[in-house]
C-alpha positions in Angstrom: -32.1 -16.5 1.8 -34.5 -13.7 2.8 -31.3 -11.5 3.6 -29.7 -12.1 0.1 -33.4 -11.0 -1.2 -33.3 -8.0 0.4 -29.5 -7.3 -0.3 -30.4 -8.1 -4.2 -33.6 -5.8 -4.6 -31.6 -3.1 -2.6 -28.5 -3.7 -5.4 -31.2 -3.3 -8.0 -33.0 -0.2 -7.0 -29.2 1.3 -6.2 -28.3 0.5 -10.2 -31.8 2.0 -11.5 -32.5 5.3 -9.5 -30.8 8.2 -7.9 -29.1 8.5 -5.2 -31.7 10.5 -3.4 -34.6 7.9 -4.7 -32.2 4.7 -3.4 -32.4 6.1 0.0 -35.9 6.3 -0.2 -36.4 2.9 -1.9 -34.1 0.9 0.9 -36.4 2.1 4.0 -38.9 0.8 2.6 -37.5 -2.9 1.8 -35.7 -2.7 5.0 -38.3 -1.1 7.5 -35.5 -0.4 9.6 -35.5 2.7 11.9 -32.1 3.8 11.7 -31.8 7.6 10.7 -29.4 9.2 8.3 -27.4 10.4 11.0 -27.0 7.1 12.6 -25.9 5.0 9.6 -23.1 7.4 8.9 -22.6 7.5 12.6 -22.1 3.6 12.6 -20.0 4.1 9.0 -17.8 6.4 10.5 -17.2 4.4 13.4 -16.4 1.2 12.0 -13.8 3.6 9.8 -12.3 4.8 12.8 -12.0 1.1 14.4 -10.9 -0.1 11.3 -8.1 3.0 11.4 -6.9 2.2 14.9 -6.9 -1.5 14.1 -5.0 -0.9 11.2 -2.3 1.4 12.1 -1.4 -0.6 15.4 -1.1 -3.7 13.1 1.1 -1.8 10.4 2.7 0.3 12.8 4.5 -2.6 14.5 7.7 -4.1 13.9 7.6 -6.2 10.7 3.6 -4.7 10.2 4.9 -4.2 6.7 7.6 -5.9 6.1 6.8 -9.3 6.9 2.9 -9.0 5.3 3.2 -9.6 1.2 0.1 -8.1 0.9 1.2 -4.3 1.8 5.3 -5.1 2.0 6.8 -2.2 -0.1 9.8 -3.6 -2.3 12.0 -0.5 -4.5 10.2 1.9 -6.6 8.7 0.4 -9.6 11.2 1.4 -12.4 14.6 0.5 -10.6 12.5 -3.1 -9.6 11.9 -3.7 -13.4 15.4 -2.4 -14.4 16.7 -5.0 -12.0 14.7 -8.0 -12.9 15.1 -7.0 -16.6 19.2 -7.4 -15.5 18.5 -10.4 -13.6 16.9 -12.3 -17.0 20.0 -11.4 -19.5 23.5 -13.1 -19.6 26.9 -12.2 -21.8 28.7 -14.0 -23.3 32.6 -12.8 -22.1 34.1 -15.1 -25.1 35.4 -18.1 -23.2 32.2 -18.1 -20.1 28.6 -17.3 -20.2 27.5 -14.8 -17.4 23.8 -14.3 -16.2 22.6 -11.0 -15.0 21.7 -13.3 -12.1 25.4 -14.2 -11.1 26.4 -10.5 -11.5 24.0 -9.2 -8.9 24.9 -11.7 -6.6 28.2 -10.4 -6.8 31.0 -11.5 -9.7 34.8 -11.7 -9.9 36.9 -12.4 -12.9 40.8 -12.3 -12.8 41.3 -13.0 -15.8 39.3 -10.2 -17.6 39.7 -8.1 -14.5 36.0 -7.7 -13.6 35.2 -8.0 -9.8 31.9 -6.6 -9.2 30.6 -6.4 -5.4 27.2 -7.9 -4.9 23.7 -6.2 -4.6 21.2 -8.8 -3.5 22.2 -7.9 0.3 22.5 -4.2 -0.5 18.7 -4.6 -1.6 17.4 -6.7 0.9 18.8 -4.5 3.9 17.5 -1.4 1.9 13.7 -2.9 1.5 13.9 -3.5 5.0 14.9 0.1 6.2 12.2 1.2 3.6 9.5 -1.0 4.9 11.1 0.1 8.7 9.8 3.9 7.6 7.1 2.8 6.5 6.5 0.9 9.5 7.5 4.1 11.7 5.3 6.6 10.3 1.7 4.6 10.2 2.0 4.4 14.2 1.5 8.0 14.2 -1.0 8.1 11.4 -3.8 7.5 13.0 -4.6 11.4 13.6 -4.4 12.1 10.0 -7.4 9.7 9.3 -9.2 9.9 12.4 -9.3 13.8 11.2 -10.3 13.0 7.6 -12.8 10.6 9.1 -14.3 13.1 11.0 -14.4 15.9 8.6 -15.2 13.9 5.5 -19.1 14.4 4.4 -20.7 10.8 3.7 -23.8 11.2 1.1 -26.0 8.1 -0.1 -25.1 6.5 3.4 -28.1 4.0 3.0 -26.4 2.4 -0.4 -23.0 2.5 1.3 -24.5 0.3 3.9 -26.9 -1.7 2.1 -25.3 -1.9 -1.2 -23.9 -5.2 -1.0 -20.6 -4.1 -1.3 -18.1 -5.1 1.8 -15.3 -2.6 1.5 -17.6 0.4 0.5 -17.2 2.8 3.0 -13.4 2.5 3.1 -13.7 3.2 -0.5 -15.9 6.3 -0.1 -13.2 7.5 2.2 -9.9 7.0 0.1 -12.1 8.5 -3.6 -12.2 11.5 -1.3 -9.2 11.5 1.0 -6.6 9.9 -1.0 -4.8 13.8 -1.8 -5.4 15.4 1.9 -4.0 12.4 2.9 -1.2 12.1 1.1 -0.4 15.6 1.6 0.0 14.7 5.1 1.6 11.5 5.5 4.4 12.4 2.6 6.2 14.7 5.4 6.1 12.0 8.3 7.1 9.1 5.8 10.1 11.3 4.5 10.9 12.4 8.6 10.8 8.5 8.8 13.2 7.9 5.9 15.7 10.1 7.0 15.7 8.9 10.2 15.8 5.1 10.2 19.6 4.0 9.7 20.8 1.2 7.1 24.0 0.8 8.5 25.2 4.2 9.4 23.3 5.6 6.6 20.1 6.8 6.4 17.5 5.2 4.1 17.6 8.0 1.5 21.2 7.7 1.3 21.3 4.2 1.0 19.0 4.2 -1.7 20.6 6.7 -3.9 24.0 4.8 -3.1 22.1 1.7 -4.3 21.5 3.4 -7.5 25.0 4.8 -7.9 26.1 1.3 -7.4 23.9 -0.3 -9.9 24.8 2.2 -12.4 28.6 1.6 -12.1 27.7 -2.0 -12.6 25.6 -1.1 -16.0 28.9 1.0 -17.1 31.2 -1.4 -16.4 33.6 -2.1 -19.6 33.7 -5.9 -20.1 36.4 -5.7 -23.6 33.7 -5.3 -25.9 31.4 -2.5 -24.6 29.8 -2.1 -21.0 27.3 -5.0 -19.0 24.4 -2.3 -19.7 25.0 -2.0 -23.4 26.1 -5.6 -24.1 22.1 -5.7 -22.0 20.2 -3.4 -23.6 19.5 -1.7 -20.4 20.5 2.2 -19.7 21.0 3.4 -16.7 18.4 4.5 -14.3 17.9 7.7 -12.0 16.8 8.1 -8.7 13.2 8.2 -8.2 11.1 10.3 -5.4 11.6 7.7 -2.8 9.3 9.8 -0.1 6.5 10.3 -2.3 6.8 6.6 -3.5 6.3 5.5 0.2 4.0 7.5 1.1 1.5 6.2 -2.1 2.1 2.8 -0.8 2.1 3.2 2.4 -1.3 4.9 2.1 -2.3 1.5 -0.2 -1.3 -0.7 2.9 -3.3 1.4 5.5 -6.7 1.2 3.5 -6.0 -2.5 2.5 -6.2 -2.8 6.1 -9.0 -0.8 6.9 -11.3 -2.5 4.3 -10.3 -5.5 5.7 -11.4 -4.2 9.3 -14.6 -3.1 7.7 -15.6 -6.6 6.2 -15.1 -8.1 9.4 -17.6 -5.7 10.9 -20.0 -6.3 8.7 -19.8 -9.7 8.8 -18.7 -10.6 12.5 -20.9 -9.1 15.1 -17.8 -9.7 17.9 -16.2 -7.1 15.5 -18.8 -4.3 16.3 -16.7 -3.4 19.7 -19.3 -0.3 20.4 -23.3 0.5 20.5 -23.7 2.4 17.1 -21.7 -0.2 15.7 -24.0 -3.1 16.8 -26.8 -0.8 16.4 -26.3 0.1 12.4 -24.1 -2.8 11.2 -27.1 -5.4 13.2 -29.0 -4.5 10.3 -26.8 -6.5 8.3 -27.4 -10.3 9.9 
């Protein structure tokens, strides 16, 4: 009770005054003896622990894959072009189709349509993408142990105090997400050419998806092509790198804020003395 006190007044003062007048305001709630350099010591910290934790875990085989919460499925447009497919059926005259039925793979004699299946074209191509994705965040922890260091953290009392469990890891991204991205995009799209789907690499799997997808939109079915009888056009090949790397980077500090409420919450989770030291002042 007296800790959800202090956590509210603290949340009050941080809403009402600036951020130089918050600092102020919280040492004298709190009484604590912790200085400016040591809270965003321990806030740093508990990003970089946070980091390591979380590019070992995503770094693994399956880290993304197998985990809903970060797995990275295709590029938004081709996934809502394909589920918009998936929903429709044609009539052919004499048999109803589903969009469903053609994915899966469809063969007609009688009209002449045999149409290979996708579904396991996807689902090996997902993989490979998540594979990438999966290669390139074992070797990211430099990148944000770097932006870690160098990053400047202001107002580290409120990021602390504030109530908020995932703050600092949000500080970090609102001021890291571009350098970041900048230089994870070139080790995601190293990763992309170099993990195999079949004997192709991902990129060229992908844009031989999208060939294939397209050929089945502009197949002629009699009385116009499965896109138009649809309503669906035909879709182009997005930036497949730059599409990773944004999720990717969405996994990562998922996982890092993650790490962060655990240390802030679970003393076992402070694994070093400024750790223990800052975050203490939390129980």
């Amino acid at each position: 009770m007296i800790k959800f006190a202090r956590l509210s007044a603290i949340a009050a003062i941080s809403f009402s005054f600036a951020s130089c007048e918050t600092a102020d305001a919280v040492k004298d709630i709190l009484d604590t003896s912790l200085t400016d350099e040591e809270i965003v010591d321990g806030l740093k910290s508990a990003l970089a622990v946070g980091t390591d934790t979380s590019t070992a875990q995503l770094g693994a085989e399956d880290g993304y894959y197998a985990d809903l919460a970060v797995k990275l499925l295709l590029p938004t447009e081709v996934q809502t072009s394909i589920e918009t497919f998936k929903s429709k059926s044609i009539n052919l005259g004499f048999v109803t189709v589903t969009g469903e039925n053609l994915y899966d793979g469809y063969t007609n004699a009688a009209l002449g349509i045999n149409i290979p299946g996708l579904k396991s074209k996807e689902d090996e191509l997902i993989k490979g993408i998540n594979r990438a994705a999966e290669s390139a965040a074992s070797t990211a922890g430099p990148i944000f142990i770097d932006a870690i260091t160098d990053i400047t953290i202001e107002d580290g009392y409120n990021i602390l105090f504030g109530g908020d469990s995932t703050a600092a890891t949000t500080y970090l991204q609102g001021r890291t997400q571009v350098t970041l991205f900048n230089n994870f995009e070139p080790k995601i799209d190293a990763a992309l050419q170099a993990v195999k789907v079949g004997n192709s690499s991902v990129v060229d799997e992908y844009e031989d998806f999208i060939t294939q997808y397209n050929a089945v939109l502009n197949t002629s079915v009699g009385v116009g092509t499965i896109g138009s009888l649809m309503g669906i056009n035909a879709i182009a090949t997005t930036d497949l790198s730059a599409y990773s790397t944004e999720k990717g980077l969405d996994g990562l500090f998922l996982k890092i804020s993650e790490e962060e409420a655990d240390i802030r919450s679970n003393p076992l989770a402070r694994v070093n003395a400024i750790l223990q030291k800052v975050f203490g002042q939390l129980d």
